[in-house]
C-alpha positions in Angstrom: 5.6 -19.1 5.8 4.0 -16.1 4.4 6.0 -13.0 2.9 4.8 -10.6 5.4 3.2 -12.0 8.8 1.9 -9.8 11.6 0.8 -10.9 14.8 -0.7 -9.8 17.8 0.3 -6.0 17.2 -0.2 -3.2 19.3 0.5 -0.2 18.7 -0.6 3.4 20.2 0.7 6.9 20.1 0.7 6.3 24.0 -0.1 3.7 26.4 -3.6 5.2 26.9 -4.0 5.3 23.5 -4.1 2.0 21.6 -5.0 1.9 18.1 -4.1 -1.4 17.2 -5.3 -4.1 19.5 -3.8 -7.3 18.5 -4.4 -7.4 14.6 -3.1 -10.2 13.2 -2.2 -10.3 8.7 -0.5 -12.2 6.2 0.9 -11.2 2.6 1.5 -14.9 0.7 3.8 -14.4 -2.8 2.1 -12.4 -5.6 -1.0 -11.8 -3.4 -2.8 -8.4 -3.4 -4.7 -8.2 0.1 -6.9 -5.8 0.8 -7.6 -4.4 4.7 -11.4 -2.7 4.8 -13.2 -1.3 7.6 -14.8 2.0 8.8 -13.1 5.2 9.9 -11.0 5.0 13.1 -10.3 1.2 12.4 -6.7 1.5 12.7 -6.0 0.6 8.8 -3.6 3.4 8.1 -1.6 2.8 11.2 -1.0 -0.9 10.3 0.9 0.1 7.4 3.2 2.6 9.3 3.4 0.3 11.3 4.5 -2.6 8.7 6.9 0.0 7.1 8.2 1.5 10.1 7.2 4.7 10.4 5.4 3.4 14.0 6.7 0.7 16.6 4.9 -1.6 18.0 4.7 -1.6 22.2 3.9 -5.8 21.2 3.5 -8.1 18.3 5.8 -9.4 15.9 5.5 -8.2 12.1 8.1 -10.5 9.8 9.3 -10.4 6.2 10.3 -13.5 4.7 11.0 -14.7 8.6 12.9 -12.2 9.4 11.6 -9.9 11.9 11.2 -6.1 10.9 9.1 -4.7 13.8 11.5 -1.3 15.1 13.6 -1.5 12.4 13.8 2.0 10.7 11.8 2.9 7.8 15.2 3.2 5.7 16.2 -0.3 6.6 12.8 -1.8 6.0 12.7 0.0 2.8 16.0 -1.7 1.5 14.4 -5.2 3.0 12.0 -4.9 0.1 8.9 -2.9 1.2 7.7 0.3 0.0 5.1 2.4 1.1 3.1 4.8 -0.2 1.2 7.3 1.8 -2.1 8.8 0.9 -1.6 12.2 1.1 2.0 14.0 0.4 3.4 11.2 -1.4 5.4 13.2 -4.3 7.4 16.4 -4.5 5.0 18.7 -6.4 7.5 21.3 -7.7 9.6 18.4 -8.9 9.7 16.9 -12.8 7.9 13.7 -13.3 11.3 12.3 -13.9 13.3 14.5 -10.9 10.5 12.5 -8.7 11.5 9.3 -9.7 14.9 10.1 -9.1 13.7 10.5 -5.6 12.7 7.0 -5.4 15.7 5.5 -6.1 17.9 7.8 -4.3 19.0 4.3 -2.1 20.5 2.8 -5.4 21.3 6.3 -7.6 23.8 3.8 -9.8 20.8 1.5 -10.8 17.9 4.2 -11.1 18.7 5.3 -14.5 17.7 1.4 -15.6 14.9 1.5 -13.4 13.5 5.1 -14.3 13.5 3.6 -18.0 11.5 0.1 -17.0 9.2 2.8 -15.4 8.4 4.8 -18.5 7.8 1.8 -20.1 5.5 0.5 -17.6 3.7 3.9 -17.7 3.5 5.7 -20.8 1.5 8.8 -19.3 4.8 9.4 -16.9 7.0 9.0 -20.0 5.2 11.2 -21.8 5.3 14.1 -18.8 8.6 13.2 -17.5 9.6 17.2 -18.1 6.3 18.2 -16.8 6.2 19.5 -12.8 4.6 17.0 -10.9 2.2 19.3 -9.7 0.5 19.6 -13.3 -0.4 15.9 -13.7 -4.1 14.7 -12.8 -5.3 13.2 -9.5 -4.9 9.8 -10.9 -1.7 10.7 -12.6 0.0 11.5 -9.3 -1.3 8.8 -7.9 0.0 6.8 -10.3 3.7 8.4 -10.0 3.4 7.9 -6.4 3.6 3.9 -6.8 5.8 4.6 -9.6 8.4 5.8 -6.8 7.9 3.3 -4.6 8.6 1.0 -7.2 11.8 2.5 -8.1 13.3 0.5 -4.8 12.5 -3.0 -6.4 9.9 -3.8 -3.7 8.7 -7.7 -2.8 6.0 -5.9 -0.8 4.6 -2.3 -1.8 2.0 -1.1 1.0 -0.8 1.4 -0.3 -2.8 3.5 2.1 -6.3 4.5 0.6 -4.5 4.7 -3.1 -8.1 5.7 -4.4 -8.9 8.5 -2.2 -10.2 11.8 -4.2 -9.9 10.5 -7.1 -13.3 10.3 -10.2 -14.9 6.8 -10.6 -12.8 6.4 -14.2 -9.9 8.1 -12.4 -10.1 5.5 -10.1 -10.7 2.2 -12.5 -7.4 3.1 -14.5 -5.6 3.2 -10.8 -6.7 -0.2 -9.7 -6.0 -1.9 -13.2 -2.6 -0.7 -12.7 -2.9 -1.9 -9.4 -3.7 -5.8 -10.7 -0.7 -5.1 -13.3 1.9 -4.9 -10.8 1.1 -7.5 -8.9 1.2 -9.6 -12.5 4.8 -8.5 -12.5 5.2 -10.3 -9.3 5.1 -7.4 -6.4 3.2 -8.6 -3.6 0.2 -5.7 -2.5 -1.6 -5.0 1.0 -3.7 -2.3 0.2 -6.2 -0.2 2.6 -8.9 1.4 0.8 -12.5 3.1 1.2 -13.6 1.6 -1.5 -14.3 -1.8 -0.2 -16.2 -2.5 -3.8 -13.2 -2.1 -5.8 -10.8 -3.6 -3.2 -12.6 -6.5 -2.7 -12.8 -6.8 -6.8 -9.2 -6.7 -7.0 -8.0 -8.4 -3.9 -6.7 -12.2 -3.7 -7.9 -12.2 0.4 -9.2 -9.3 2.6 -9.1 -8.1 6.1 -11.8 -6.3 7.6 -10.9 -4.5 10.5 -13.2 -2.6 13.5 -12.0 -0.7 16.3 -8.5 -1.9 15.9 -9.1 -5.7 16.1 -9.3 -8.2 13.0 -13.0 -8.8 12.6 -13.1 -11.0 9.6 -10.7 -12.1 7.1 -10.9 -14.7 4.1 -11.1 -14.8 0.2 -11.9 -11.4 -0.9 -14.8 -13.1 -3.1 -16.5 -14.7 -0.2 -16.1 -11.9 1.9 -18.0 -9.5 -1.6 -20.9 -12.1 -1.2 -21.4 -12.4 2.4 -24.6 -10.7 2.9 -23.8 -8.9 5.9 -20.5 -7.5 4.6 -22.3 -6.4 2.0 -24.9 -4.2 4.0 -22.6 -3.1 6.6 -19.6 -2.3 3.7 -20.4 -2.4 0.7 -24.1 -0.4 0.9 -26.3 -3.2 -0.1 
């Protein structure tokens, strides 16, 4: 049994509108997987869908065996998953520190523990943690964005398109710390652009194409397959 198993999922913003078309994913312990495909795919809306934010009109989507499809993003949350958006994901005007706060307003009691294993983890945040949020680097907020999520103890964090805007280096520092918190044992699904780098990082992948599951397998096999390769990955 996996960590996170989806099957068969549909979902739409109406009943004419499907985006999701039976996509089927699993998350096995200390995996990161990547989902890849072109614009439109539906990528984004599986992970709303996985934390909540969306509810499926059919499909299952389980944590640990327990199903979590229509549960509400607060409950899902405290089940262990955390999700960080791609756009809007910190409060700009807040401190580094005030934002971390945030993240752990479910357990207040324990975040003062957990804001310290943070600063720890990341000494660039420690090192603002006065400084508005606003003020830090592309990466940087990035960066304090997962910090959050992480603030809720997650088995499963969700990132959507983590990479997005930011410089090539910008973006290197990101995955690495990617890869080191999965070695602390948080699970990852990921959807990202950059199928290079996700597929570099990734235990398995998913690639997805007009909101069905197109291929899936070893994120190394999938890097080599020469058609992935032209159609994804530009050569």
């Amino acid at each position: 049994m996996g960590l996170l198993t989806v099957e068969d999922l549909v979902v739409g913003y109406s009943a004419a509108d499907e985006i999701l078309k039976g996509v089927a994913l699993t998350v096995e312990p200390g995996e990161i997987v990547s989902i890849i495909g072109p614009n439109g795919a539906g990528k984004s809306t599986l992970l709303k869908a996985i934390a909540g934010l969306l509810k499926p009109s059919r499909g299952a989507i389980c944590l640990k065996g327990e199903a979590i499809h229509g549960r509400a993003p607060q409950e899902v949350s405290r089940l262990g998953v955390a999700f960080v958006p791609q756009e809007q994901n910190i409060f700009p005007t807040m401190s580094v520190r005030e934002n971390l706060e945030m993240g752990g307003y479910i357990d207040a009691a324990g975040s003062k523990r957990r804001i310290e294993t943070i600063f720890a983890r990341f000494p660039i945040l420690a090192e603002k943690r006065r400084h508005a949020a606003r003020t830090l680097s592309g990466g940087q907020r990035q960066i304090l964005a997962m910090a959050m999520a992480l603030m809720v103890e997650p088995t499963l964090l969700l990132l959507d398109e983590p990479s997005a805007g930011l410089s090539p280096l910008a973006a290197e520092a990101l995955f690495q710390s990617v890869i080191a918190i999965n070695k602390e044992g948080v699970s990852i699904a990921m959807v990202e652009q950059n199928a290079n780098e996700a597929l570099a990082v990734a235990t398995r992948a998913y690639i997805l194409v007009d909101g069905r599951n197109s291929r899936s397998g070893p994120a190394a096999t999938l890097a080599a397959d020469p058609d992935i390769r032209r159609v994804f990955l530009g050569g």
